[in-house]
C-alpha positions, 0 to 999 in steps of 0.5 A, spaced: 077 570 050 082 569 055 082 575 061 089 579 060 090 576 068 090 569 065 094 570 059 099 573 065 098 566 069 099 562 062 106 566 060 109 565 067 108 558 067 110 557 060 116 560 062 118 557 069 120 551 064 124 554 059 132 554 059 133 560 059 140 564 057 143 569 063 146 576 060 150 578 066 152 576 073 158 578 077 158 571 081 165 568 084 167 562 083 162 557 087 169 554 091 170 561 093 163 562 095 163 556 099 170 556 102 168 562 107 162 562 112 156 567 110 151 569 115 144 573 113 147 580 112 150 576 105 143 576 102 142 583 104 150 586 100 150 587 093 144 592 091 141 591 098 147 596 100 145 602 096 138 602 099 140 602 105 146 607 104 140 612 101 136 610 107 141 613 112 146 607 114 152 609 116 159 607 112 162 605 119 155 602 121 155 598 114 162 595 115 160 593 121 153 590 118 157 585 112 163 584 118 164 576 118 165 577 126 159 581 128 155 576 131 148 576 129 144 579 134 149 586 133 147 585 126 140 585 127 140 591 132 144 596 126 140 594 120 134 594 123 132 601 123 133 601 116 131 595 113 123 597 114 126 603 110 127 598 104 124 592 105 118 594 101 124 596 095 125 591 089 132 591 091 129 587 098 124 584 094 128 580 090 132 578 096 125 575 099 123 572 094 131 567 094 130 567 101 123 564 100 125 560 095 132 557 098 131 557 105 123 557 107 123 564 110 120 571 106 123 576 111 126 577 117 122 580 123 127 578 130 135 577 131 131 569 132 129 570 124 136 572 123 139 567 127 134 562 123 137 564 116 144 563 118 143 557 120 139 555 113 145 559 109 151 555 112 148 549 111 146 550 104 153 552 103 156 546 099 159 544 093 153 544 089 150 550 091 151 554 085 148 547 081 141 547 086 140 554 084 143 556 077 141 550 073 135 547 078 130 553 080 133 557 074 134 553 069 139 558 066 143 554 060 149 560 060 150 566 065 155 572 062 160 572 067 163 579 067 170 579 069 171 572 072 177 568 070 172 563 067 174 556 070 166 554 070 164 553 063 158 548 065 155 556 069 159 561 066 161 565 059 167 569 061 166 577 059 172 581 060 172 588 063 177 593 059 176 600 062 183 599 064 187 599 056 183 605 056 185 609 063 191 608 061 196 608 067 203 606 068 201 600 072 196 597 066 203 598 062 207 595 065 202 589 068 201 589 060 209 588 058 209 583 063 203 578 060 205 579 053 213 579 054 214 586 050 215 593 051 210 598 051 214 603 050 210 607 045 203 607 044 203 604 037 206 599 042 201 599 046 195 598 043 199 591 039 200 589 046 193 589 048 190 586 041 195 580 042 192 580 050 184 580 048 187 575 041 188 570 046 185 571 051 179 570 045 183 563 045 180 562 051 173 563 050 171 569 052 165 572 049 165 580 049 168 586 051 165 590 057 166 597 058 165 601 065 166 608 064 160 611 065 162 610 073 169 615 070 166 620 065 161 621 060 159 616 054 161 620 048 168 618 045 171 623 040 174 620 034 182 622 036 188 622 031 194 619 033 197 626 035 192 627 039 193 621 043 200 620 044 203 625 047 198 623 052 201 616 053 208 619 053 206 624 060 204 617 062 210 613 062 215 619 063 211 622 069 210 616 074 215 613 076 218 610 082 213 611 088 210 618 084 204 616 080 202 620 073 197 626 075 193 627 068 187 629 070 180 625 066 179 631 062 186 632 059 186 624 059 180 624 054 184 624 046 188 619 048 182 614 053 178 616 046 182 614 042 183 607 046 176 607 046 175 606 037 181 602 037 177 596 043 171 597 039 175 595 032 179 590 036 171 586 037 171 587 031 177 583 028 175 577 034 167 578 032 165 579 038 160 584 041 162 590 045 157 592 051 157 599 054 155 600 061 150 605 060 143 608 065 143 607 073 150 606 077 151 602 083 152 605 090 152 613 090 155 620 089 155 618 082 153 624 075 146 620 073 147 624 066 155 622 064 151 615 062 145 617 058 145 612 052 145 616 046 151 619 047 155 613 044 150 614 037 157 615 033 160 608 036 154 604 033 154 609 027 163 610 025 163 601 027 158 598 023 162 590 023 161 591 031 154 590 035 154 594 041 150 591 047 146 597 051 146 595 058 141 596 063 137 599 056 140 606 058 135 606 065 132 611 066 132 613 060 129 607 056 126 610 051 133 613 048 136 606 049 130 604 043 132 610 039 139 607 038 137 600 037 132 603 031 137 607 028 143 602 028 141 595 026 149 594 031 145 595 037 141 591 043 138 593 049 139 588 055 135 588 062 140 586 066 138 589 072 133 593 070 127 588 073 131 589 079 131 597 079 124 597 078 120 593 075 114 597 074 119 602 069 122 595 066 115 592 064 113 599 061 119 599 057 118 592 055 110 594 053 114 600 049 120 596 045 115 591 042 111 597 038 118 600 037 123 594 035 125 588 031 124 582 036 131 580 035 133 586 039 132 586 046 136 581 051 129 579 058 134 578 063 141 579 066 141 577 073 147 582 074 149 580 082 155 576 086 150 573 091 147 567 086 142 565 090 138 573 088 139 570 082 133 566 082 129 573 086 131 576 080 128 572 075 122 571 078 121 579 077 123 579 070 118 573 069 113 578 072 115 584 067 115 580 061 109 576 063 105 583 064 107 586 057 106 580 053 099 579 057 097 586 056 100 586 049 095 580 047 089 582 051 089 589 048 092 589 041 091 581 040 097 579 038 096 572 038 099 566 042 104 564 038 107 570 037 107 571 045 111 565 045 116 567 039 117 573 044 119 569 050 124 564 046 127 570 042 129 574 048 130 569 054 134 566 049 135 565 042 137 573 042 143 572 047 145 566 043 146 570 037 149 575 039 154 573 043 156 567 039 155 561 043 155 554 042 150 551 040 151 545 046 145 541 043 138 544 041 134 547 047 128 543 049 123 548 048 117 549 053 111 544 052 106 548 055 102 552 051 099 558 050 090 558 048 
């Protein structure tokens, strides 16, 4: 029988040579990346950034790090007492494993190494970049694009952001009367406006509806009457006007956010989309880590059952909360976008948990979840290891046979999101030919 570190080596290489779908990215449109020079600190922004603001960076000392006009050795000089702080972090991991991979270098020692890396970086900046590495090293079939406009379909499925209908300000109204070339001037109104805006812009193929308040308040979202929600959306449209703002705060804003809330999730259902919930861990600092725990939008799933609701980031920490939600109601899915980046550690756990706890068609492995494509591929490369060493575990341990192993691979690499996101089928996936022994 194989030693669980060679079923470990085997999963891996099954999985370097599948096509595979990408849940969740925020990547700009390849012109946009291309078209502005980019120098090392670019592999070091998105995530990276949080490290180094836990790690006692400055704002100001920040703004003049990812500044395009700081020259590189300035650059080197403010990160450098920080990035030893980091770098042995997953979020610094993953930017290793990209610059390893794209430009031949797995870290930085001097300004020479950050000067090297420039000069790698800005030749690698070409059309083509997101090609070389999205479907070459990756070998991603289709990345949710979450708030693109969605004019790359050969990458990206586009997944809207629609916190704003729900955070109701004058702005939103007035924005929305423009688009949809109507008035707003009652909440019935309003809520018409936005089915119409989503009917359309379903035409045009988007895939979901995304939901980012738990970086604003709490996950639970009451069920509120008309009543209660309208005298709301009038002080909005009677209280800001000319340059005054309406001033309702979050708590006495929330009959009429939850109820925008109920009325999104019942639009998903009429265009048989998902809705995905920003849940767990939130970017950058200062937030309430408590506000997003998962199980507090058990009702969501349970009054809307037409909807499938997609758990992002699986709740992290709290993964295991996550997993009673997705037992519980057969409407709910648990994605990993950024978990494997967070910590692989937790993320393998959960892993190794949720194969005893959930049906197999339940879990979404990966989501690259960043706006640098190149940490795309470092992403992958931890998530393959996560799911590599559960599996592995799972067969050394508890004998789970190899066929099952792989029907897991191809389950949440691909057919899962597929399914649940609708997608075209595009031709058949050519499945790995290698195979487990």
């Amino acid at each position: 029988m194989p030693s669980e570190q060679q079923y470990y080596d085997q999963l891996l290489d099954i999985m370097s040579g599948m096509e595979i779908i990408d849940t969740h990215e925020h990547l700009p449109a390849e012109a946009e990346r291309v078209g502005q020079p980019r120098d090392f600190s670019h592999l070091f922004s998105h995530y990276c950034v949080s490290d180094l603001g836990a790690a006692g960076m400055t704002a100001k000392e920040m703004g003049l790090f990812f500044a395009a006009e700081t020259p590189p050795d300035e650059k080197w000089r403010l990160f450098a007492p920080f990035y030893g702080r980091i770098r042995d972090g997953s979020y610094c991991r993953a930017a290793h494993i990209a610059m390893e991979r794209f430009y031949g270098m797995d870290g930085l020692d001097s300004p020479a190494d950050c000067e090297r890396l420039t000069a790698a970086m800005a030749e690698a900046n070409v059309a083509g970049l997101y090609r070389k590495v999205l479907k070459d090293a990756c070998r991603i079939r289709v990345s949710m694009n979450f708030g693109s406009s969605g004019d790359e379909p050969e990458f990206f499925a586009t997944v809207p952001f629609v916190h704003e209908y729900v955070e109701v300000t004058k702005g939103v109204i007035r924005g929305l009367e423009e688009e949809i070339g109507s008035s707003c001037s009652t909440l019935s109104a309003f809520v018409e406006a936005v089915r119409e805006n989503l009917r359309r812009r379903k035409e045009h193929g988007i895939v979901g509806l995304k939901f980012a308040l738990a970086y604003n308040r709490d996950l639970h979202f009451a069920p509120r009457a008309t009543a209660e929600a309208e005298p709301l959306f009038n002080r909005v449209m009677e209280e800001g006007y000319g340059w005054r703002p309406h001033t309702l705060g979050w708590e006495e804003m929330r009959p009429l956010s939850d109820f925008m809330v109920h009325r999104l999730v019942e639009m998903a259902g009429e265009l048989d989309i998902p809705v995905i919930f920003h849940t767990g861990m939130q970017a950058h600092h200062e937030h309430k880590p408590d506000d997003s725990r998962p199980l507090r939008l058990w009702n969501l799933p349970h009054r809307h059952r037409g909807v499938d609701f997609i758990i992002l980031h699986a709740g992290f920490p709290w993964m295991t909360d996550a997993a009673m939600l997705a037992k519980h109601y057969s409407n709910v899915y648990l994605d990993m976008a950024w978990t494997h980046l967070m910590s692989p550690e937790i993320a393998a756990r959960a892993l190794l948990e949720w194969i005893d706890l959930l049906p197999m068609h339940k879990i979404f492995g990966f989501g690259g979840d960043y706006c640098v494509v190149e940490k795309v591929y470092g992403h992958l490369v931890l998530a393959r290891r996560d799911i590599a060493r559960a599996l592995a575990a799972k067969m050394a341990r508890d004998a789970m046979p190899a066929p099952r192993a792989q029907a897991w691979l191809q389950a949440i690499l691909y057919d899962n999101p597929h399914t649940v996101y609708r997608l075209p089928e595009r031709g058949r996936l050519a499945r790995a030919a290698a195979a487990l022994t």
